[in-house]
C-alpha positions as CSV (number, residue, x, y, z in Angstrom):
1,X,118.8,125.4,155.5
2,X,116.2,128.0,154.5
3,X,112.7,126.8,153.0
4,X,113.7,128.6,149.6
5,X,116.7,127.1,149.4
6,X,117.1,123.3,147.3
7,X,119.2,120.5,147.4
8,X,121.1,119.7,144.7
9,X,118.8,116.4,144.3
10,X,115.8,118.8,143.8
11,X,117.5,121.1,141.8
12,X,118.0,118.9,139.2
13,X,114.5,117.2,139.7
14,X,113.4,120.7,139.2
15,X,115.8,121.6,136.0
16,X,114.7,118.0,134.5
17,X,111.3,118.8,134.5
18,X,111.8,122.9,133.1
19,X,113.9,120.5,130.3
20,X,111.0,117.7,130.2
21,X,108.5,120.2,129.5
22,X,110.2,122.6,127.0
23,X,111.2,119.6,124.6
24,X,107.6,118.7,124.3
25,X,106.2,121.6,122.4
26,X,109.4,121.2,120.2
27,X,108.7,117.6,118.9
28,X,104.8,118.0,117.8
29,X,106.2,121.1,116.1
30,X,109.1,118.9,113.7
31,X,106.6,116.3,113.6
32,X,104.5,118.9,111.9
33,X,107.0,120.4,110.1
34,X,108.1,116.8,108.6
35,X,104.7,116.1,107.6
36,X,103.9,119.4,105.9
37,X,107.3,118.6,103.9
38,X,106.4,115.4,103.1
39,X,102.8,116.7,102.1
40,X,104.3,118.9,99.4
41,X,107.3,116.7,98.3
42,X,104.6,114.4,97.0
43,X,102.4,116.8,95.9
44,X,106.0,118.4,93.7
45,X,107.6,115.2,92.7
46,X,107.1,111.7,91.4
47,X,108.0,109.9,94.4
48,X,108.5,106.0,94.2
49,X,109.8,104.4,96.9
50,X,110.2,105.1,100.6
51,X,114.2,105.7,100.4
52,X,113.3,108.0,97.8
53,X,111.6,110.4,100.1
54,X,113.6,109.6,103.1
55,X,116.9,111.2,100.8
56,X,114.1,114.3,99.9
57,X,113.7,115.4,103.7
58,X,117.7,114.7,104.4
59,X,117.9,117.8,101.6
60,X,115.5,120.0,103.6
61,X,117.5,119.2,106.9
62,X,115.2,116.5,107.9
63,X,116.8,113.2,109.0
64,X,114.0,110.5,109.4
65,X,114.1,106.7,110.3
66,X,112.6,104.4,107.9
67,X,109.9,103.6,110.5
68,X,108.6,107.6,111.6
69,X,108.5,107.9,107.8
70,X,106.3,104.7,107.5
71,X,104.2,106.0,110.6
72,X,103.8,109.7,108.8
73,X,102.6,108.3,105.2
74,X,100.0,106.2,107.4
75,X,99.1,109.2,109.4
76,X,99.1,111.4,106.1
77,X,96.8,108.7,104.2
78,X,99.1,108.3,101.7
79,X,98.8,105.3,99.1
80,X,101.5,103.8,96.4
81,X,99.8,103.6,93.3
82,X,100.9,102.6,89.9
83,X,101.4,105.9,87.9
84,X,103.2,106.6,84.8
85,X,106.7,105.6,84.6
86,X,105.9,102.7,87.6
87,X,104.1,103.1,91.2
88,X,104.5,106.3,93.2
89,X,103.5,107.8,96.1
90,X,99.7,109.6,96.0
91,X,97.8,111.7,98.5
92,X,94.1,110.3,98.3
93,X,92.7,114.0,97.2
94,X,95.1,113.5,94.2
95,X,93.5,110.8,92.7
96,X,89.9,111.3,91.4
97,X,86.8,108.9,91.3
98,X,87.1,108.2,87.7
99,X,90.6,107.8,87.9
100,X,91.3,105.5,90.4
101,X,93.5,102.5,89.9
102,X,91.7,99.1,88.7
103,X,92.4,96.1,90.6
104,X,93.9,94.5,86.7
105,X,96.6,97.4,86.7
106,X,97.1,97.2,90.7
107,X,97.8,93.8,91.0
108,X,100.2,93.0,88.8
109,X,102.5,95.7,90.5
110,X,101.5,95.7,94.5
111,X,100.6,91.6,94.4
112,X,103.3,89.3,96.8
113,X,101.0,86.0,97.8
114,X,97.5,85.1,98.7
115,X,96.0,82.8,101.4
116,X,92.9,81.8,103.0
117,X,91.5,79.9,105.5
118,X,87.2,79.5,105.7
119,X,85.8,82.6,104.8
120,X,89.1,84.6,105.0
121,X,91.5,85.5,102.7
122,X,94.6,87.2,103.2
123,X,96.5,89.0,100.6
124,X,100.1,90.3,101.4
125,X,101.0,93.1,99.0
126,X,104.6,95.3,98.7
127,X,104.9,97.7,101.4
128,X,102.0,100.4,101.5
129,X,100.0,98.4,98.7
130,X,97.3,97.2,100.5
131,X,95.0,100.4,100.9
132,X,94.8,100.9,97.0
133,X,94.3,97.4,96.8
134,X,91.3,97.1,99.5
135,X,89.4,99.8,97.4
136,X,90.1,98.4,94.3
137,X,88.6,95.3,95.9
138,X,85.6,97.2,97.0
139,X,85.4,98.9,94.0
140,X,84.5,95.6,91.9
141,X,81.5,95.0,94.0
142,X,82.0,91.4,93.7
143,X,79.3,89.2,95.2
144,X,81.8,86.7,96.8
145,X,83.1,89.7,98.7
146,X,81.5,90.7,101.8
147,X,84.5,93.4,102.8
148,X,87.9,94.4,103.2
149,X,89.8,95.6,106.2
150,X,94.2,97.0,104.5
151,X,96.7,97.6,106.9
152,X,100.4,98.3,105.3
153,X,101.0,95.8,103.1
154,X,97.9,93.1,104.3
155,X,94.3,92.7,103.3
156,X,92.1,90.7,105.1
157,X,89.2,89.9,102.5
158,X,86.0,88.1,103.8
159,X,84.0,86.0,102.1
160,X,80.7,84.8,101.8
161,X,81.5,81.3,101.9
162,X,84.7,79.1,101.4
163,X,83.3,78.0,97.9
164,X,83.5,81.7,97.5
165,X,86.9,82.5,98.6
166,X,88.1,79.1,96.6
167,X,86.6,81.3,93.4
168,X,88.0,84.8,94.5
169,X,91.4,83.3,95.5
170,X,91.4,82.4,91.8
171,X,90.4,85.4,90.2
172,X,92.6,87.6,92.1
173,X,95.7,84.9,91.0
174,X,94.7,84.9,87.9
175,X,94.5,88.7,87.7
176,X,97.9,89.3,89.3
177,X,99.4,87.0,86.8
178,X,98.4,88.8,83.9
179,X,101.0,90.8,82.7
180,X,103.5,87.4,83.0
């Protein structure tokens, strides 16, 4: 056998790896390519609900599962606020200081159940409700509140004291409840 010649084992070892490596640049590229899209879908059109946007990107040739598109709007930053006509999908640039959503209009729409333990309360929201929530929250600058952490549809709110989150657990009922 000559030294340039390959076996058919390293041949395709070698043709996997020309194939591993020209895929690559591809994928960042439709990753960026969805995102941009989904950047000015939302910026063009009142948006409500994932499935919504997931039909959107189908129409520009874009098939996405329900869990890239979930990973994307958490990459992008984007937050489900109420809007007119119900709750809708908002870059953070698009909504200014002075009109950010209050925790009374928020709650009502985005609230599921409420929990605590301690000094810890956890809030479970509808999907992607907990980041407009959490600011809201910090927002009020409540003395029983000593901060926030969101994730999707969680906020973890810690208190001061369990007398504290006893008082806060019943405001933030109490506010939820309000348009019932």
């Amino acid at each position: 056998m000559h030294n340039n010649a390959y076996t058919s084992c390293q041949c395709r070892s070698r043709h996997h790896l020309q194939t591993h490596h020209s895929i690559r640049p591809f994928v960042t590229t439709k990753k960026n390519d969805r995102q941009n899209a989904i950047l000015q879908l939302i910026g063009s059109h009142q948006i409500a609900n994932q499935e919504d946007l997931k039909r959107l990107l189908g129409a520009r040739g874009l098939a996405v599962t329900q869990a890239t598109l979930s990973r994307d709007l958490r990459d992008l930053g984007v937050v489900r606020a109420p809007g007119d006509g119900g709750a809708r999908y908002l870059l953070p640039e698009m909504i200014a200081d002075e009109a950010k959503p209050s925790l009374d209009g928020l709650l009502p729409q985005l609230f599921s159940r409420i929990d605590g333990v301690g000094e810890l309360l956890v809030l479970h929201t509808l999907p992607s409700g907990a980041q407009p929530v959490a600011e809201a929250l910090d927002g009020q600058g409540w003395p029983e509140v000593i901060g926030t952490l969101a994730g999707e549809n969680t906020v973890l709110i810690i208190c001061r004291s369990a007398a504290a989150r006893d008082t806060l657990t019943k405001r933030i009922v109490d506010l939820a409840n309000a348009d019932t």
